[in-house]
Backbone bond lengths (Angstrom), bond angles and torsions (degrees), N, CA, C in turn:
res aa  C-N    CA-C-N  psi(-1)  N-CA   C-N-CA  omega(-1)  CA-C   N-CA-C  phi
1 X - - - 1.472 - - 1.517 109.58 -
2 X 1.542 117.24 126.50 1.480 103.03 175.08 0.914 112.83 -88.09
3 X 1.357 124.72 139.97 1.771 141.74 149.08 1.596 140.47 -71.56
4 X 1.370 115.61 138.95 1.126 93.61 -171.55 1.543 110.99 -109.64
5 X 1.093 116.64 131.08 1.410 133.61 -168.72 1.655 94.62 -60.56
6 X 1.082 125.39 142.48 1.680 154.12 -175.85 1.483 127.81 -148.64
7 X 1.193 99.67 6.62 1.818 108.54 152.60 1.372 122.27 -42.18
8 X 1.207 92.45 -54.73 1.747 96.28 179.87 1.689 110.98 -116.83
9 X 1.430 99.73 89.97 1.362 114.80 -162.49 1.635 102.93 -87.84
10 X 1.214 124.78 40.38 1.457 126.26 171.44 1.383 111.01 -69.68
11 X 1.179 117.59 -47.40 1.315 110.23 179.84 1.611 115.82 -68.11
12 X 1.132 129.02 -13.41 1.299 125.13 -178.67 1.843 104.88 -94.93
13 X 0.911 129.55 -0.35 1.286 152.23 -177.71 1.550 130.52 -63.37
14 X 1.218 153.72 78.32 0.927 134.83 -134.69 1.541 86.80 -133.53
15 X 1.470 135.13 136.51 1.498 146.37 170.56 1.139 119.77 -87.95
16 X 1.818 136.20 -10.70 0.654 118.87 153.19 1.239 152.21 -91.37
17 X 1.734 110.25 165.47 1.574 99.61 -168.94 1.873 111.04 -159.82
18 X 0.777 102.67 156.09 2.261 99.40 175.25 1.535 97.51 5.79
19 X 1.776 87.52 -104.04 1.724 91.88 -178.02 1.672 132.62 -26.40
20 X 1.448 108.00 -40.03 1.771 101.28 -168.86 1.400 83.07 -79.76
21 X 1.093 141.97 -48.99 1.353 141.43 -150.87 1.695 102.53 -64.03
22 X 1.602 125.06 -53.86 1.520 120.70 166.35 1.169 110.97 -73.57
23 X 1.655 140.65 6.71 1.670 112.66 162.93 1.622 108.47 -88.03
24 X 2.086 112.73 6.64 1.565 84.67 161.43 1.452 88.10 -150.28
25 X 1.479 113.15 72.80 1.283 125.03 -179.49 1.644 98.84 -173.02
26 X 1.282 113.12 23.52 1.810 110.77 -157.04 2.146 107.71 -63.87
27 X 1.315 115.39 -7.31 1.544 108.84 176.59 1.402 101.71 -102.93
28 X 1.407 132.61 -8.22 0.948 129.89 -169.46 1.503 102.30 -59.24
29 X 1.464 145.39 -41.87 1.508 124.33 177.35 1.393 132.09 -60.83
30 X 1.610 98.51 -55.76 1.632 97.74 158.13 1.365 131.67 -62.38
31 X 0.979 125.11 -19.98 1.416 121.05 154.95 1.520 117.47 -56.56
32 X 1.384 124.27 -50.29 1.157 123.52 -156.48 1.542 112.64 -80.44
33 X 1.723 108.39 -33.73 1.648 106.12 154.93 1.402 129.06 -63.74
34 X 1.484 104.28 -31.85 1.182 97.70 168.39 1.691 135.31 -56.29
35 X 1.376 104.34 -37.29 1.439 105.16 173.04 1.529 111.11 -98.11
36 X 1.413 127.06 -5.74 1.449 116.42 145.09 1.561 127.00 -51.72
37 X 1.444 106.25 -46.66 1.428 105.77 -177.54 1.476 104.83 -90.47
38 X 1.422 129.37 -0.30 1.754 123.32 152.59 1.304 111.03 -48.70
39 X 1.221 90.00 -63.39 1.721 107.71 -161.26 1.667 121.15 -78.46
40 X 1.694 113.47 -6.08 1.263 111.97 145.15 1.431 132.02 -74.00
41 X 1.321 100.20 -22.17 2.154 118.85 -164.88 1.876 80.92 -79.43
42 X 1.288 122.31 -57.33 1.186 133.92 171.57 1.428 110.34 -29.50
43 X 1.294 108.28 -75.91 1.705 111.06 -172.65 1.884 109.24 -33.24
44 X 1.547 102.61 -49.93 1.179 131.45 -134.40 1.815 87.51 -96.63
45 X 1.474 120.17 7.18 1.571 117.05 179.48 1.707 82.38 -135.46
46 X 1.121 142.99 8.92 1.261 133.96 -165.50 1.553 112.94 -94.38
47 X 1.321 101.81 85.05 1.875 115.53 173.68 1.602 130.93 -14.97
48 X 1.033 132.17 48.64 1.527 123.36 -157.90 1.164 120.74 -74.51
49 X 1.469 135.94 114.86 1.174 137.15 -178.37 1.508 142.19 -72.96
50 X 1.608 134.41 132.91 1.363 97.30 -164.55 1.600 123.16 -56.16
51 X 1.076 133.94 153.61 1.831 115.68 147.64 2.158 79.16 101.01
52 X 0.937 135.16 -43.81 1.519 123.60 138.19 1.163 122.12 24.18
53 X 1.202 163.14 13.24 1.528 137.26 -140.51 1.272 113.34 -92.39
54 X 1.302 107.42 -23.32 1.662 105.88 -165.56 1.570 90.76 -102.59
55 X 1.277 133.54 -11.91 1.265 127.79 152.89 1.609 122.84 -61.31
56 X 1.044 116.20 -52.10 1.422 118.98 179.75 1.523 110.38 -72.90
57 X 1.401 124.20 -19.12 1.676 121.01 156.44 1.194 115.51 -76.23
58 X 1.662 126.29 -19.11 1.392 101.18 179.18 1.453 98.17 -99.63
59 X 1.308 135.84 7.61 1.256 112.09 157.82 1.364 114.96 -96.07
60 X 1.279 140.60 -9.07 0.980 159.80 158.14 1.663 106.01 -36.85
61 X 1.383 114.59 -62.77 1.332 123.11 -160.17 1.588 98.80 -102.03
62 X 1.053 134.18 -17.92 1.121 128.48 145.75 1.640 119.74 -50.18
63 X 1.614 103.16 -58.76 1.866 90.89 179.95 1.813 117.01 -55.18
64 X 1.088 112.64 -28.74 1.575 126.87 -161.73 1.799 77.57 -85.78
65 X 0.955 161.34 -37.84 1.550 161.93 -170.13 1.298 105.84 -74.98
66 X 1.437 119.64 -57.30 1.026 112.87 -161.54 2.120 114.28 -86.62
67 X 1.479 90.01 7.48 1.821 108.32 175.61 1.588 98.15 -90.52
68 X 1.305 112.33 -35.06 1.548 120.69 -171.59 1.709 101.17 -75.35
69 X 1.458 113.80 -50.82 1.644 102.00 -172.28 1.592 113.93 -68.84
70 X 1.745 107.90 -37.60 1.503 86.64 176.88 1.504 121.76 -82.75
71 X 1.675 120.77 -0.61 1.553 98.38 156.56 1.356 112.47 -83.72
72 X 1.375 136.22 -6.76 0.901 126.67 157.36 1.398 146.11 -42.34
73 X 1.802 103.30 -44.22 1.243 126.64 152.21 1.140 134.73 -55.13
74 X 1.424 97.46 -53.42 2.003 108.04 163.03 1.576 118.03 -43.48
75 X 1.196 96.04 -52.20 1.825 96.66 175.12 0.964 118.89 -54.96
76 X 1.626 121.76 -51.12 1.619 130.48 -146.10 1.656 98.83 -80.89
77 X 1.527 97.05 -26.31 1.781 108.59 -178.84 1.675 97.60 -59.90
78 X 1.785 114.10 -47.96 1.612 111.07 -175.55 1.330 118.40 -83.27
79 X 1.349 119.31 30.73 1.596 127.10 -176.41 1.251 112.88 58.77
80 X 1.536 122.61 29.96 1.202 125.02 -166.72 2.101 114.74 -58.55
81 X 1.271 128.94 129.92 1.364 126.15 174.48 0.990 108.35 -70.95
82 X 1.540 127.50 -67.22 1.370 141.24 -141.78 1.550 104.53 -108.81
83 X 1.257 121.31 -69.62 1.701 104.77 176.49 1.560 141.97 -20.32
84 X 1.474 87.29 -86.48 1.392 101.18 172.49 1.487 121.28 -41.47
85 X 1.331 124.29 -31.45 1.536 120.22 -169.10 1.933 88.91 -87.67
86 X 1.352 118.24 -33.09 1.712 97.52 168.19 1.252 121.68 -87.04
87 X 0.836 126.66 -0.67 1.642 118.00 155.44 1.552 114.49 -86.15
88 X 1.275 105.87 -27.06 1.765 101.55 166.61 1.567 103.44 -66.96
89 X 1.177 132.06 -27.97 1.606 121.39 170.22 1.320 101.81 -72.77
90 X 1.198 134.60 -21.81 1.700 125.57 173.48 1.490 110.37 -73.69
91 X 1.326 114.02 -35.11 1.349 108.55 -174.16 1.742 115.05 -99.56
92 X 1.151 110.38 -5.13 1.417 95.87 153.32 1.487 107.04 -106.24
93 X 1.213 141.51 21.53 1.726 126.97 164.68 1.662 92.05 -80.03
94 X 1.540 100.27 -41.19 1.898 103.20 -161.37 1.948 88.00 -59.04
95 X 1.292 101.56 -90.79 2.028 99.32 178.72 1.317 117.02 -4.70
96 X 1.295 110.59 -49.60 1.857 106.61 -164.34 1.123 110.41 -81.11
97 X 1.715 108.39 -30.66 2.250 106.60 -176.66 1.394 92.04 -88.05
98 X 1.572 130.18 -16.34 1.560 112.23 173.19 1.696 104.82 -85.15
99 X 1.270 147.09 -49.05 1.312 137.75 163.65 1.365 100.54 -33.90
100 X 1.613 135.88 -75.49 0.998 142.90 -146.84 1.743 98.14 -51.20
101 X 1.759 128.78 -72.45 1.158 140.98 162.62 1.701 101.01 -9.22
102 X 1.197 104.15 -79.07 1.478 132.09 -153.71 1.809 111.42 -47.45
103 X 2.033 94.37 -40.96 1.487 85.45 178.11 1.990 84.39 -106.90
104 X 0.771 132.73 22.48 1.902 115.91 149.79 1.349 106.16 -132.92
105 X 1.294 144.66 81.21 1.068 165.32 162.11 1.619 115.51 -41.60
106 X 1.381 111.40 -33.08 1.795 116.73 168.58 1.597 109.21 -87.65
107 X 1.819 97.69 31.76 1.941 86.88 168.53 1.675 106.60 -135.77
108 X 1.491 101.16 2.13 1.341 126.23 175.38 1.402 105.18 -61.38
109 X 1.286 133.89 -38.56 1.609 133.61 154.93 1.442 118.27 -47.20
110 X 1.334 114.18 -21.26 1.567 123.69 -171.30 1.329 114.06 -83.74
111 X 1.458 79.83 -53.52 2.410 91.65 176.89 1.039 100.78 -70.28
112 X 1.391 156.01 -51.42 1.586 150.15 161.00 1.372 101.70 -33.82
113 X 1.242 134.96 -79.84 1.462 142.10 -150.46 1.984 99.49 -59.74
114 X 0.851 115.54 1.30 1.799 117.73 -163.35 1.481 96.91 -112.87
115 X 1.522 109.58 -12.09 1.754 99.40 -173.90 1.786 96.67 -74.92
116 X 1.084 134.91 -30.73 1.604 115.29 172.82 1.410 143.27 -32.75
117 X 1.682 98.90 -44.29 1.116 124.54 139.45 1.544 136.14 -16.75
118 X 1.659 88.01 -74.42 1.904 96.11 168.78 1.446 112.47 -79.13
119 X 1.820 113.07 -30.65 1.405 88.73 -176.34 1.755 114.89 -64.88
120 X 1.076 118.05 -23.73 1.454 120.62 172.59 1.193 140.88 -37.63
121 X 1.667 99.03 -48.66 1.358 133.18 -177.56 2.131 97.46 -74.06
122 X 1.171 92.37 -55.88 1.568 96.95 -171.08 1.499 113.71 -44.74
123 X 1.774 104.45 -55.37 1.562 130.91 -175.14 1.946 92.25 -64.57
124 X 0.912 127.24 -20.88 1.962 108.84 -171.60 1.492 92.99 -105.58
125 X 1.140 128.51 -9.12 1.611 122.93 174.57 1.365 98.53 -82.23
126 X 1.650 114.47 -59.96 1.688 110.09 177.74 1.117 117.81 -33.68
127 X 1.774 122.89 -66.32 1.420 143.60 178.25 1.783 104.25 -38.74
128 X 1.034 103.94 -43.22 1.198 90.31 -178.40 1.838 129.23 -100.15
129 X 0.994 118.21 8.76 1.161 137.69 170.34 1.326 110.97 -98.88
130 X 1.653 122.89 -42.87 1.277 116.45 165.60 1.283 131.82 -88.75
131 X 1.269 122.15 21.31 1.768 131.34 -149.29 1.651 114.16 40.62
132 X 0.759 144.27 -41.94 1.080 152.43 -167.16 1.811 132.02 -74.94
133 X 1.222 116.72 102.31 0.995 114.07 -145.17 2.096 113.62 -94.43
134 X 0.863 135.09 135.75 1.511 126.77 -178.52 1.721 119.99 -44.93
135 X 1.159 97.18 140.17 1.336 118.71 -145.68 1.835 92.76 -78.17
136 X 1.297 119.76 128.35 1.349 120.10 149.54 1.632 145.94 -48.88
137 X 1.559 114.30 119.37 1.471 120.55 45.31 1.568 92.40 -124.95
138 X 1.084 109.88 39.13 1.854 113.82 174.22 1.681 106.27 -60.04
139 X 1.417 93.64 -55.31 1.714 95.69 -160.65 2.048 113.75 -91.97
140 X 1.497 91.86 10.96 1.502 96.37 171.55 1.957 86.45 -102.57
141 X 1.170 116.71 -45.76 1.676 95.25 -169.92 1.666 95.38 -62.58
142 X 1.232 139.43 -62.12 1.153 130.94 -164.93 2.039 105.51 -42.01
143 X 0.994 86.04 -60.54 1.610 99.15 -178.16 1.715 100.05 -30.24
144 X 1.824 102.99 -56.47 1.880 100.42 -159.85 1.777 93.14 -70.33
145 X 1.266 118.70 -47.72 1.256 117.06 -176.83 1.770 115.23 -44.61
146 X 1.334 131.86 -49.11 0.967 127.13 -162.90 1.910 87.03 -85.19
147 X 0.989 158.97 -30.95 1.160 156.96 174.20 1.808 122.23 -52.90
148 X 1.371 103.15 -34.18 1.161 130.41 -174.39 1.882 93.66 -102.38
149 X 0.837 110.28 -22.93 1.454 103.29 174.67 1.729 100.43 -94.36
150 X 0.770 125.09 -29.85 1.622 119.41 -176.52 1.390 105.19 -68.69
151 X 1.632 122.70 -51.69 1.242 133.86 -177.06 1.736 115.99 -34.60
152 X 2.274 91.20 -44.65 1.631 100.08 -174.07 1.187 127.35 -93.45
153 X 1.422 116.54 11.18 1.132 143.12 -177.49 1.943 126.47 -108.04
154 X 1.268 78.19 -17.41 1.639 78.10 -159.87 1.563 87.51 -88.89
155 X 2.180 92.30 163.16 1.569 93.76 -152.61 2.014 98.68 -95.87
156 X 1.832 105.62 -160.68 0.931 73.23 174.51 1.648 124.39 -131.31
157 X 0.852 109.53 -172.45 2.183 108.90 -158.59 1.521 100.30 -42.64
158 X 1.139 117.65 145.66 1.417 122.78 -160.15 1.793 93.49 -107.56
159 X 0.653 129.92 134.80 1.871 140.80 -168.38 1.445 101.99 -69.24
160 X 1.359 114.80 -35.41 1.497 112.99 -177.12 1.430 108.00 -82.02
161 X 1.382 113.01 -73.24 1.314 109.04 -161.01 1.541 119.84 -90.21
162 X 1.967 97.65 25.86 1.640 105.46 -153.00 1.941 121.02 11.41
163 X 0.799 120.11 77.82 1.663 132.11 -171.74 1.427 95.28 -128.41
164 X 1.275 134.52 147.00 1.748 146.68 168.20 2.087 97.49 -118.74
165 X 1.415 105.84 83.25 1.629 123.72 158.81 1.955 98.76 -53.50
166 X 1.582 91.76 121.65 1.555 85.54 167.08 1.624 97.20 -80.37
167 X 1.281 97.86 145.80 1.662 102.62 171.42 1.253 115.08 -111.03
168 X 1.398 122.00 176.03 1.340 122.87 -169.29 1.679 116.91 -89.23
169 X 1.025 114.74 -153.45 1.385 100.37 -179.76 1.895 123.26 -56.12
170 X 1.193 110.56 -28.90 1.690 119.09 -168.61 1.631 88.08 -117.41
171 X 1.438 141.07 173.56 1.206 166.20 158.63 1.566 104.73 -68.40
172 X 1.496 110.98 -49.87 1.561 133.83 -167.12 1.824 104.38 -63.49
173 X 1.330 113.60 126.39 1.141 104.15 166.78 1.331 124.70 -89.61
174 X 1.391 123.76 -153.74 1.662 126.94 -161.53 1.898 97.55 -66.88
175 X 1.077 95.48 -71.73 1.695 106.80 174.94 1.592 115.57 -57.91
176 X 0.956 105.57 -15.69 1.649 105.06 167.38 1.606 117.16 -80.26
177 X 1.242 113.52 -36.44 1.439 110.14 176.11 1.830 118.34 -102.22
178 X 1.668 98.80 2.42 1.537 100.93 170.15 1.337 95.99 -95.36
179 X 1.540 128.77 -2.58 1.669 112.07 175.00 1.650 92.80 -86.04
180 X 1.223 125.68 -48.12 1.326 136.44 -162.26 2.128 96.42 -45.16
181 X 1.187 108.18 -63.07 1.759 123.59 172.78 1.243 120.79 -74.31
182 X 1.246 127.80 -7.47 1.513 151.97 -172.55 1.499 112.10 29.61
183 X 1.164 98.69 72.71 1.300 143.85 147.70 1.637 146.20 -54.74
184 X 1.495 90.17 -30.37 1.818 131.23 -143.70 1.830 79.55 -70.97
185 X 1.198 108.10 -36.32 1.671 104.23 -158.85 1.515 122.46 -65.87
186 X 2.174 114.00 -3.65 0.771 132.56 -168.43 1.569 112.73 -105.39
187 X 1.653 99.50 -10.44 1.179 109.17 -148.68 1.586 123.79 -65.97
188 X 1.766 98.56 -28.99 1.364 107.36 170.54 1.324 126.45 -66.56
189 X 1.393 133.33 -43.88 1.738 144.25 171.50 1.593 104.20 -74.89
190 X 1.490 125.79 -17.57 1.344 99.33 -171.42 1.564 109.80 -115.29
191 X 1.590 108.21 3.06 2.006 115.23 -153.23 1.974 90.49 -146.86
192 X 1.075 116.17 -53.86 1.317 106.02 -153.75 1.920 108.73 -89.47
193 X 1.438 113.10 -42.40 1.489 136.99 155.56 1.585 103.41 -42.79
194 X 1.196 111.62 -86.61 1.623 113.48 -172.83 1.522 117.09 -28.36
195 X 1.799 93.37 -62.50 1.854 92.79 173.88 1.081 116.48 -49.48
196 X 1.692 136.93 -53.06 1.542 130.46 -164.41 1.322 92.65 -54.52
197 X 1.105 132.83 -56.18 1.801 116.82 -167.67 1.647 117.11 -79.26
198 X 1.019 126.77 -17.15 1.372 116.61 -176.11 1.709 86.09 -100.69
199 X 1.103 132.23 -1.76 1.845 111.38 155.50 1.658 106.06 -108.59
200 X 1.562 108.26 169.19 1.254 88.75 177.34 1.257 141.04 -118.18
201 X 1.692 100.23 77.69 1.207 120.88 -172.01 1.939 118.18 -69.61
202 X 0.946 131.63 150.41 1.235 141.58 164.59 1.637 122.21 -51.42
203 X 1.024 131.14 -14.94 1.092 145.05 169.56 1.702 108.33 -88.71
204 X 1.253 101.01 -43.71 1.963 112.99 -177.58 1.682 92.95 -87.19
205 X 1.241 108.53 -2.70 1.959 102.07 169.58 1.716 117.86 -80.58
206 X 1.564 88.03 -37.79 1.556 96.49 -179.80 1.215 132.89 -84.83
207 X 1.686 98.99 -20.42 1.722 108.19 167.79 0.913 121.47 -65.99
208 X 1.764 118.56 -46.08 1.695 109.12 156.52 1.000 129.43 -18.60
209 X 1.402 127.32 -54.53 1.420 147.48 -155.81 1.419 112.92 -77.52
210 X 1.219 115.09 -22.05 1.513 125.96 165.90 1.480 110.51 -62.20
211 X 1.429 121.17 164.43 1.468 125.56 -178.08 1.558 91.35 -122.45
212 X 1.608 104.29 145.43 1.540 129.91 -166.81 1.432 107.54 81.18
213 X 1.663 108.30 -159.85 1.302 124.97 -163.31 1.893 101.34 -140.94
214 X 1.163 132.34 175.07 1.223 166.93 153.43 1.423 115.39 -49.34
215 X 1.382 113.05 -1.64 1.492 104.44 -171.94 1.306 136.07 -17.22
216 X 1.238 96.99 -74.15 2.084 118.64 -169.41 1.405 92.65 -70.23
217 X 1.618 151.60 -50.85 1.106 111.62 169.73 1.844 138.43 -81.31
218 X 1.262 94.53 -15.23 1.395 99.70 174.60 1.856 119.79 -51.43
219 X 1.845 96.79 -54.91 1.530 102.60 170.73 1.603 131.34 -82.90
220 X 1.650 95.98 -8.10 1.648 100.40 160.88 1.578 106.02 -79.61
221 X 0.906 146.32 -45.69 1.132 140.42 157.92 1.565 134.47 -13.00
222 X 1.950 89.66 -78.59 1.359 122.59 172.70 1.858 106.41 -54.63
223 X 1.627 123.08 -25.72 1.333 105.39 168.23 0.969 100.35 -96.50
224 X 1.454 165.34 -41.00 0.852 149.63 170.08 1.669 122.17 -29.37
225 X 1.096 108.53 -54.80 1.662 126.60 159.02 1.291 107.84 -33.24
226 X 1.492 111.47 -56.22 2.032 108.88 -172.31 0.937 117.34 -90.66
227 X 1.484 122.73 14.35 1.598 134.40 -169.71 1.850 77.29 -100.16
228 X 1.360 101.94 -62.41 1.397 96.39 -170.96 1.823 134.29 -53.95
229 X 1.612 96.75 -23.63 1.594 99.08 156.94 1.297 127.47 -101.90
230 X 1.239 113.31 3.81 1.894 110.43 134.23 1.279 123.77 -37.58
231 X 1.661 114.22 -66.78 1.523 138.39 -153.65 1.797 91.39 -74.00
232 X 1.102 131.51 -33.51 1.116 121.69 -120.87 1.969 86.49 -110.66
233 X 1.690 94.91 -37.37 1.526 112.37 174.04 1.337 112.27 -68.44
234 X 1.221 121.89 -44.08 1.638 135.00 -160.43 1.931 91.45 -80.29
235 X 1.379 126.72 -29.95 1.021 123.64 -170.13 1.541 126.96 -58.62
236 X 1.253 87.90 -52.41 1.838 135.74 -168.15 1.844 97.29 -72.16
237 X 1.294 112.87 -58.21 1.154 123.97 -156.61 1.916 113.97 -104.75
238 X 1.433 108.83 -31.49 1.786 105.68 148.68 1.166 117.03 -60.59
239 X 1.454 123.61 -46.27 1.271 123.51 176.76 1.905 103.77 63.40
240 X 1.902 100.10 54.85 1.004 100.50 -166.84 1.427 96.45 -128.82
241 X 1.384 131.61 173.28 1.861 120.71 164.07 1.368 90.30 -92.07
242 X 0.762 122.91 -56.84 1.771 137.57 -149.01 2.017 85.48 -60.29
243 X 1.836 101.17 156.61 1.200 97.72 169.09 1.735 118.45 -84.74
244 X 0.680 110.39 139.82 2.413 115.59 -172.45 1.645 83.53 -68.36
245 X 1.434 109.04 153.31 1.630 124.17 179.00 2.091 101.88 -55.79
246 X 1.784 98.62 -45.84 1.276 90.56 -174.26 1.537 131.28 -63.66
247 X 1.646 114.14 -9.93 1.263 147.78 162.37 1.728 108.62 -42.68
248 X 1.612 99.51 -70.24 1.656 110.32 176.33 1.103 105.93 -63.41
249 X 1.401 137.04 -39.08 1.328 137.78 -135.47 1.440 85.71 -83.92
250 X 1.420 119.06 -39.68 1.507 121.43 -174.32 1.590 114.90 -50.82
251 X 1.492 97.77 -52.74 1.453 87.26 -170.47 1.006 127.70 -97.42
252 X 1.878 120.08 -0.82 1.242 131.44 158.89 1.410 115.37 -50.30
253 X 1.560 128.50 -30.87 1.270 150.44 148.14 1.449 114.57 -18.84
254 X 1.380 91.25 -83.17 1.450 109.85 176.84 1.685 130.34 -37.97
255 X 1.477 86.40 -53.24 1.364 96.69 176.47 1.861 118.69 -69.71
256 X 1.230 99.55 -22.67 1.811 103.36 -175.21 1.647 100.87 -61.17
257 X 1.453 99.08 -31.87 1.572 102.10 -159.20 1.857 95.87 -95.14
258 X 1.203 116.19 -42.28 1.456 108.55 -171.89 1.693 114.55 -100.68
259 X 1.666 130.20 -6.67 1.305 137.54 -177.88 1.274 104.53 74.30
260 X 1.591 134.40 -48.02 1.277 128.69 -166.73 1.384 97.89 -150.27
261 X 1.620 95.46 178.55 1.381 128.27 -165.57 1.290 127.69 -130.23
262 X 1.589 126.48 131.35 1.146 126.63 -175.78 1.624 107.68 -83.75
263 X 1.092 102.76 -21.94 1.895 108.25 -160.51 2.079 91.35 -127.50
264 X 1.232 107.13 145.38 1.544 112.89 160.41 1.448 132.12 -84.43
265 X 1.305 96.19 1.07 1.815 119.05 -177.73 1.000 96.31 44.89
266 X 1.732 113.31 75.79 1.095 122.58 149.61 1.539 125.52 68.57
267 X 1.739 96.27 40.39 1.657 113.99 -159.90 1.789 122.58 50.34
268 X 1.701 110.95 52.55 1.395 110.08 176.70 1.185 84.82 -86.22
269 X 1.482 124.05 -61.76 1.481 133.36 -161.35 1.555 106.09 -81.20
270 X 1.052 92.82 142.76 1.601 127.05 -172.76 1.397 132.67 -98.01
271 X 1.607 98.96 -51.41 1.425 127.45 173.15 1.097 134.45 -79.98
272 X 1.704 130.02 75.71 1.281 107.84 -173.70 1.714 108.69 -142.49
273 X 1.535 128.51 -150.11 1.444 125.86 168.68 1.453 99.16 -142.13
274 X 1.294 102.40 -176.73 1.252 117.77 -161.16 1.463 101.95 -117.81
275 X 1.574 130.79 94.77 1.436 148.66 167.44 1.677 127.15 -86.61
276 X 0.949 125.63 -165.97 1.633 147.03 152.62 1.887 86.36 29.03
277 X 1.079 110.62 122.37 1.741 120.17 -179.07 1.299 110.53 14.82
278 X 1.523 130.39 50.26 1.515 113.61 166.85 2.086 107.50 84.91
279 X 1.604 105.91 10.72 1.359 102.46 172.10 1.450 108.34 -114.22
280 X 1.776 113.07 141.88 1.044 116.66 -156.25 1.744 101.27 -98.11
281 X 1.936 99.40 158.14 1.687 92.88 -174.27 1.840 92.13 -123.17
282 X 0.518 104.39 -171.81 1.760 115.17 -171.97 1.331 115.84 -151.32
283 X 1.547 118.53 143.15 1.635 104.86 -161.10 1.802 90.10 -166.38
């Protein structure tokens, strides 16, 4: 088996950390509470209507987002390695199935209709940890419901290994519906990185082994992410074409702290060139 020599672990080495990261990022904190605690006062004035659904999921996944970015922050403030970059995979899966919902709205019956499923799973772990099992005819309807939900869910026979994978609520995986919202550009620092280290792959063995953390992309990311549940809230709920001031205000934000842009949010930005293999940045 070859080995790789780590004597001279420079290359695994990384210098950054909190401090270097705010002597050229120094508004980046107050900014970032600041539009955390917007966008909670927000949640918390946000009108929900009955019959709503895709309203009450995007505030839904917004509150569960906005628990994920500020431990996110907390960590990244303690030089955190490992956390923060998996909860940045929590908070962009939540962004991409709420974009995704948000611009197909006739599949919002689908992601609802799939919780039987989990409630199932949840209710036979309880049952069985507490002896005690759910009371009739509760846990026979749950039972037919999640059965009848597996049936409409599950994917289909794969040609190679003829096998039928139950799938999750959509067919589409993570990167399938961040190309669909275009997303995809995040996909490596916030979906593909995170997993190698929180499983225990050989590649997520050696990153450990490095000194520091992920900073600058973890929290370029992670704002990028809350820029996107601005746009995504203000959309749904102005019920406007035009972008709402708090819309710009978002990414005028963004940009003070990062100069440019991988994505135009959805053609706000206008201004940009053409870099890195023919992909465009915006600024």
């Amino acid at each position: 088996m070859e080995t790789t020599d780590m004597s001279d672990d420079s290359e695994y080495v990384t210098t950054q950390d909190w401090n270097m990261f705010l002597e050229s990022h120094p508004a980046f904190p107050s900014m970032m509470w600041n539009w955390v605690t917007l966008l909670q006062n927000l949640l918390k004035r946000t009108p929900l209507q009955s019959g709503d659904d895709l309203g009450f999921l995007i505030c839904g996944f917004m509150a569960a987002s906005l628990v994920d970015l500020n431990d996110i922050l907390t960590l990244t403030h303690a030089n955190s390695r490992s956390g923060a970059p998996k909860l940045l995979r929590s908070l962009y899966e939540r962004t991409v199935t709420m974009k995704y919902l948000a611009e197909h709205p006739g599949e919002v019956e689908k992601f609802i209709g799939y919780q039987s499923i989990d409630w199932k799973q949840v209710v036979e772990v309880c049952q069985g940890k507490i002896g005690r099992e759910l009371d009739e005819p509760a846990w026979a309807r749950l039972a037919s419901a999640a059965a009848d939900a597996r049936k409409e869910y599950k994917g289909e026979v794969c040609p190679q290994c003829r096998q039928r994978k139950q799938t999750n609520w959509t067919p589409k995986s993570v990167k399938e519906l961040a190309d669909v919202v275009e997303l995809s550009h995040l996909h490596a620092h916030s979906y593909i990185f995170p997993s190698k280290t929180m499983h225990p792959t050989f590649w997520g063995m050696i990153e450990f082994m490095k000194q520091g953390s992920p900073i600058y992309n973890v929290l370029n990311c992670a704002h990028e992410l809350l820029v996107h549940n601005v746009l995504t809230h203000r959309r749904h709920f102005a019920r406007n074409a035009q972008p709402t001031p708090m819309m710009l205000a978002a990414i005028r934000d963004f940009l003070k702290i990062w100069v440019f842009s991988d994505t135009s949010f959805a053609g706000l930005l206008t201004r940009g060139q053409i870099r890195d293999q023919g992909n465009r940045i915006y600024y």
